[in-house]
N, C-alpha and C positions, 0 to 999 in steps of 0.2 A: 398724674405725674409718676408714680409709681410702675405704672405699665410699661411709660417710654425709659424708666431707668431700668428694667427687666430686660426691655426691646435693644435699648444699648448695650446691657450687657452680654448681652446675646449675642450682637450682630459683630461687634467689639472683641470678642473671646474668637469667633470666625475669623476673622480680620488680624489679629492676632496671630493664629495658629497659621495661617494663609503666609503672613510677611515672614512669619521663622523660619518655617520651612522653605520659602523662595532666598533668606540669603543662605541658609544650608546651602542649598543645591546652587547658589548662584559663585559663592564661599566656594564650593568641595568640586564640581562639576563645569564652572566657569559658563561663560554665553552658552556655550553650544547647549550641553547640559541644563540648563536653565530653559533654552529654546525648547526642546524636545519635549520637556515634561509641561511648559509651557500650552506646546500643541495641544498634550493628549488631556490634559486637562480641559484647555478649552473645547475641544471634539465633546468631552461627558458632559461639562456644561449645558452645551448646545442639548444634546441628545435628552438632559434632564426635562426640557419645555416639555419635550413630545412623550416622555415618558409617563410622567405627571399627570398631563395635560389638563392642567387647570382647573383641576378636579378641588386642587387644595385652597385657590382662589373663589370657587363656589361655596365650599365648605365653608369656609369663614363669613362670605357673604349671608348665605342662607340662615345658618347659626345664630349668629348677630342679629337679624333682622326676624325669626322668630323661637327667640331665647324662654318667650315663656310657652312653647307649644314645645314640649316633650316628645311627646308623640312622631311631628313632623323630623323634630332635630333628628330620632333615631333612624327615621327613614331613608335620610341623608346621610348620615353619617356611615350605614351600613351599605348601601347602596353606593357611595363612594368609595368605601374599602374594596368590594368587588370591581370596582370600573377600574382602580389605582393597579389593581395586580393586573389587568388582563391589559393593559393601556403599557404600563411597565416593562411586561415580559415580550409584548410583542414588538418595541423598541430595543429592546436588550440583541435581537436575535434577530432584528434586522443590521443594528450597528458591528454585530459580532462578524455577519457576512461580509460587510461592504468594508471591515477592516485593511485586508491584503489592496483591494483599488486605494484608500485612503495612504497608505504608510507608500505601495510602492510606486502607485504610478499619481498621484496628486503632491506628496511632499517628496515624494522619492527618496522616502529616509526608510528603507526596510525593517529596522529594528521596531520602528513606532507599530506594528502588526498585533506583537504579542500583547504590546501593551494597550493598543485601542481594546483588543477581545479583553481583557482583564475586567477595564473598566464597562465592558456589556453586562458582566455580569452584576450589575450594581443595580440594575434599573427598575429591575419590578422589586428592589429591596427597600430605592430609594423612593419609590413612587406610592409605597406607601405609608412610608415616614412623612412626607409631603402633606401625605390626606389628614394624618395625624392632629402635623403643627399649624394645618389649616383651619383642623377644630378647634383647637388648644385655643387659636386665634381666635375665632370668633367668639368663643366664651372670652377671652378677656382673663386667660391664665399665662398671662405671661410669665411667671415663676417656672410655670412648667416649662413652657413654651424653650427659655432662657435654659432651665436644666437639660433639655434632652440635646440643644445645640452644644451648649460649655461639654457634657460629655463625649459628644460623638466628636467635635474639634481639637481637643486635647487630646481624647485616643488616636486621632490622626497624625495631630505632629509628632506626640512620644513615642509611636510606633515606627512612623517613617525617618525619626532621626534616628533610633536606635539601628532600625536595618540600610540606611546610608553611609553612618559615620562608622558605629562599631563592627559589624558585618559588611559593609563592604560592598552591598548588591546596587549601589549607585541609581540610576533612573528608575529601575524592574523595585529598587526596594522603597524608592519615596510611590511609584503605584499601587504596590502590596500594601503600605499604608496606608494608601487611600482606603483602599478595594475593603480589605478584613472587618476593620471598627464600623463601617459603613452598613456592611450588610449584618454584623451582630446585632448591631444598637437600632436599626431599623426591623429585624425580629421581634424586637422587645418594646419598642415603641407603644405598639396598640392597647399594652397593659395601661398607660395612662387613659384612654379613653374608653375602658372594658365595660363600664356602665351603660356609655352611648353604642355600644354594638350588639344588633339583636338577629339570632340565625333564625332561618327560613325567609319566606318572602319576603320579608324586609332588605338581604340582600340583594336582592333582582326586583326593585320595585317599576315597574315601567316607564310611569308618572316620571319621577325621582332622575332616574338615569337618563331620561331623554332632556330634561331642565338640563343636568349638569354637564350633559354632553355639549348640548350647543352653548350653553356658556364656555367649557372647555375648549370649545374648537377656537371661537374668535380671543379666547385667552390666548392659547398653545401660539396661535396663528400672530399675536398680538404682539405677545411676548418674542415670539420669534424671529418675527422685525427689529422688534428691538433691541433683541440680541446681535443680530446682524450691524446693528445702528453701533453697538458700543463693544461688540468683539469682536467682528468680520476682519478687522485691520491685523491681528495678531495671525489670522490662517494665510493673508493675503499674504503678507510679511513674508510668512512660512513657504507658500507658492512664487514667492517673485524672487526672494533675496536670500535665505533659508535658516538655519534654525537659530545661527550666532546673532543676527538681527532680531529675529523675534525675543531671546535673551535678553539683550541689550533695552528693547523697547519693553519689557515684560518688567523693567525697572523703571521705566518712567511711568507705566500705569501702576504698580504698586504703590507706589506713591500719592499719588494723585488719586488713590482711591479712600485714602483717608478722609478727602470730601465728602466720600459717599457715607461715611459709618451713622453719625448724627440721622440724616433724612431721612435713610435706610431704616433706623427703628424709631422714628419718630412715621413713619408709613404705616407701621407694623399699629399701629394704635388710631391714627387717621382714618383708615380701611374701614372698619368693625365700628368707628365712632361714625364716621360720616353714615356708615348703610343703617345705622340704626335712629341717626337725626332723619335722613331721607324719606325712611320707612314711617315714620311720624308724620312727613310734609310738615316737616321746621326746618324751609329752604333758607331762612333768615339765620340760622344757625349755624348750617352746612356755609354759606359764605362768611359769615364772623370766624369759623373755625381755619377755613383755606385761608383767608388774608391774614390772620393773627400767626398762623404758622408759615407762612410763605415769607413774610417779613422777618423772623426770628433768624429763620433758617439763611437767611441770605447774609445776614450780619455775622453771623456763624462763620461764614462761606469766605467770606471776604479775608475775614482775620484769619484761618488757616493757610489760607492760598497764599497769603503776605510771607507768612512766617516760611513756607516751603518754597518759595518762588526764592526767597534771600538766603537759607542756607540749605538748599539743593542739592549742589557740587561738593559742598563739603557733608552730605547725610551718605550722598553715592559715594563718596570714596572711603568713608569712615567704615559703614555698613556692608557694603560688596566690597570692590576692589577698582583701578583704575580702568581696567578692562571696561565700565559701565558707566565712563564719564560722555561718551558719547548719547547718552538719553535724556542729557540734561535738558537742551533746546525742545526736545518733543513732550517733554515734562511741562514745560514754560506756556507752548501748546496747548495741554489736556485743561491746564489748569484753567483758562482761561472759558472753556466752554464745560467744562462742570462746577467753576463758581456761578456760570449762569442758569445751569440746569439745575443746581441742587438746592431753591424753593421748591420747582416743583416735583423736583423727587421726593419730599417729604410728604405730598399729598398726592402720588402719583397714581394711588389708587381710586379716586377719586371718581372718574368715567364706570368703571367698575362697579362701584359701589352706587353709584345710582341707574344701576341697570342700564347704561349706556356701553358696554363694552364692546359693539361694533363702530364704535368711532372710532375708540380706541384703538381698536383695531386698524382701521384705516390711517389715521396716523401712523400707525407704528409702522406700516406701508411703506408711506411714501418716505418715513426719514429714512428706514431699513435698507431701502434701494437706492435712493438716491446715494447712503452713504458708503455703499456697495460701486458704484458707478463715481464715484470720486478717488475710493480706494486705489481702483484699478486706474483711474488715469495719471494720480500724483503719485504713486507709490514706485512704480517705473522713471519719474522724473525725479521726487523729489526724498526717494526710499522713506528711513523712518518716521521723518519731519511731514512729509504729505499724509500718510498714516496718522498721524497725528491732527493735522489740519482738516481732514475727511472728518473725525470723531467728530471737533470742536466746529464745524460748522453744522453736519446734523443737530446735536446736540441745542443748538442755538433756536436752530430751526424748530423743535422736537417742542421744546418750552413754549416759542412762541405761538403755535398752534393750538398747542392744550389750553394754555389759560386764556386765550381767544376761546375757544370753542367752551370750555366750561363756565368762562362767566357767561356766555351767552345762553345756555340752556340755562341754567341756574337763574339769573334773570328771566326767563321765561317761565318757567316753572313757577316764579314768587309771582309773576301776574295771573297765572292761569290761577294760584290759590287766592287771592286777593279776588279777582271776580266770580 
């Protein structure tokens, strides 16, 4: 219990710092401004999968599942820091290039240029802060885990409201806040795990780096999708309609991302619980744990969605301004396919953590596309509200699959131990 109130506070302080900083800019800068920063945020997003790549998702896995073998953890744990910088840097300084086609001939917003190269350079900083709070994960330090986010989050909004509001540098100064605390506090990170990192061969271990690589690929790959499945809509926006839409709609997902905070760190403690029941074969366990949390969480789900579903219109006009009463309908929208996705985002690691991450992977596929392929047919018809509709039907879809396919292995798995 103590984990998942670390995990929330954690994910909660993000969340947090995330919603100040969007009515600043949504407050000081209106739609358009709000859109802009919007974009380039979601571009680093995206860019973080590939930066990463899942490197932080194996650490945790690996960790957890053999916590009393020293030996092995450090072989991982070093051999991941090396894969996290070179995986990092070599995303940083592809997105750096591909900036000027992004800003002028895909959103055809020129300014967004300097500011995509900004955020390039974050990547091999963030990639291996990632590897980090992937270890921190796996041991089951959420304290730390929780410390190194509440810092890096709080230097992010204190930074970027002070160079918005009192200096004046408007969009360039909420990415300089991103950019700076970002790349300090991901310097300093690896001090928390100084014990687990050992120089020479341990960082180039063969063995080691080719595991977490192909784990990494169908992560990055997985994740990907998925991103696609639950951000696509906000670039789509940005290429159909342009940045005062994305603004507008970048207020109905804020919102409706408050569903997400609960599952989100109750994940963070499912992951590392489940790979470590697995790694036992107490498949009776790993399902007692998925249905006792899956049910919590939906009850959870229900009663926030109510309370933001009824006073909506009056949060957007109290909080931003009139300007973003227009998001309310796609709000009403999201709501309704992440009160059904957010059971199983609480155990969403779950494929993952019992060594099934190419399913995962293929799901994350097919909702990824298809909700790529809705984006583009309703957003042309039905602008923010079809964007909206696109989410909440993958979404639906995304749920149904997983916990199909998981009770089915899971059930398989308990007969193959049973004979």
């Amino acid at each position: 219990m103590i984990d998942v109130q670390w995990a929330f506070i954690s994910i909660a302080t993000a969340s947090l710092a995330h919603f100040i900083l969007r009515i600043v800019l949504g407050r000081e800068l209106g739609p358009e401004g709000l859109g802009i920063y919007t974009l380039v945020f979601t571009l680093y997003s995206f860019g973080i999968q590939f930066a990463a790549f899942g490197i932080h998702a194996a650490l945790t896995k690996y960790v957890a599942e053999f916590l009393d073998d020293h030996a092995t953890i450090r072989n991982y744990v070093s051999s991941g820091m090396t894969c996290s910088i070179i995986t990092g840097a070599t995303m940083g300084i592809a997105l750096y290039f591909l900036a000027p086609y992004l800003a002028t001939t895909f959103f055809k917003i020129p300014e967004m240029e300097l500011l995509i190269q900004l955020t390039a350079l974050c990547y091999p900083f963030i990639a291996v802060q990632k590897a980090v709070l992937g270890t921190l994960n796996g041991f089951r330090k959420m304290h730390l885990y929780a410390f190194l986010n509440i810092i890096q989050n709080a230097s992010i909004v204190t930074l970027s409201v002070i160079l918005v509001l009192s200096l004046g540098m408007n969009i360039l100064g909420a990415v300089m806040g991103l950019v700076v605390p970002t790349v300090l506090i991901s310097v300093l990170s690896p001090f928390l795990i100084r014990g687990w990192i050992e120089r020479g061969i341990a960082l180039w271990n063969t063995k080691v780096l080719r595991e977490t690589t192909i784990f990494g690929v169908y992560f990055v790959l997985g994740n990907s999708f998925y991103f696609l499945q639950t951000q696509v809509d906000s670039i789509l926006i940005g290429y159909y309609l342009g940045s005062v839409e994305v603004g507008i709609y970048a207020v109905a997902v804020l919102l409706t991302q408050s569903l997400t905070l609960i599952p989100n760190a109750t994940q963070r403690v499912t992951a590392p619980s489940t790979a470590t029941l697995y790694g036992k074969r107490d498949v009776k366990a790993v399902r007692r744990l998925i249905t006792s949390t899956m049910k919590k969480i939906f009850i959870i789900s229900v009663g926030i969605a109510t309370i933001i579903a009824i006073s909506g219109q009056y949060f957007i006009t109290l909080i931003f301004t009139d300007e973003f009463l227009l998001s309310y309908v796609p709000l009403l929208i999201l709501l309704i396919g992440h009160t059904i996705f957010a059971p199983f985002e609480a155990v969403g690691s779950t494929l993952a953590s019992i060594g099934k991450i190419n399913i995962a992977f293929y799901i994350h596929a097919v909702c990824g596309v298809l909700n790529v392929l809705l984006n583009i047919l309703l957003i042309p018809l039905f602008g923010i509200n079809g964007a909206a509709a696109a989410t909440t039907i993958t979404l639906i879809l995304d749920f149904a699959m997983n916990t199909i396919v998981i009770h089915k292995i899971l059930h398989r798995s308990q007969l193959l131990d049973i004979h």
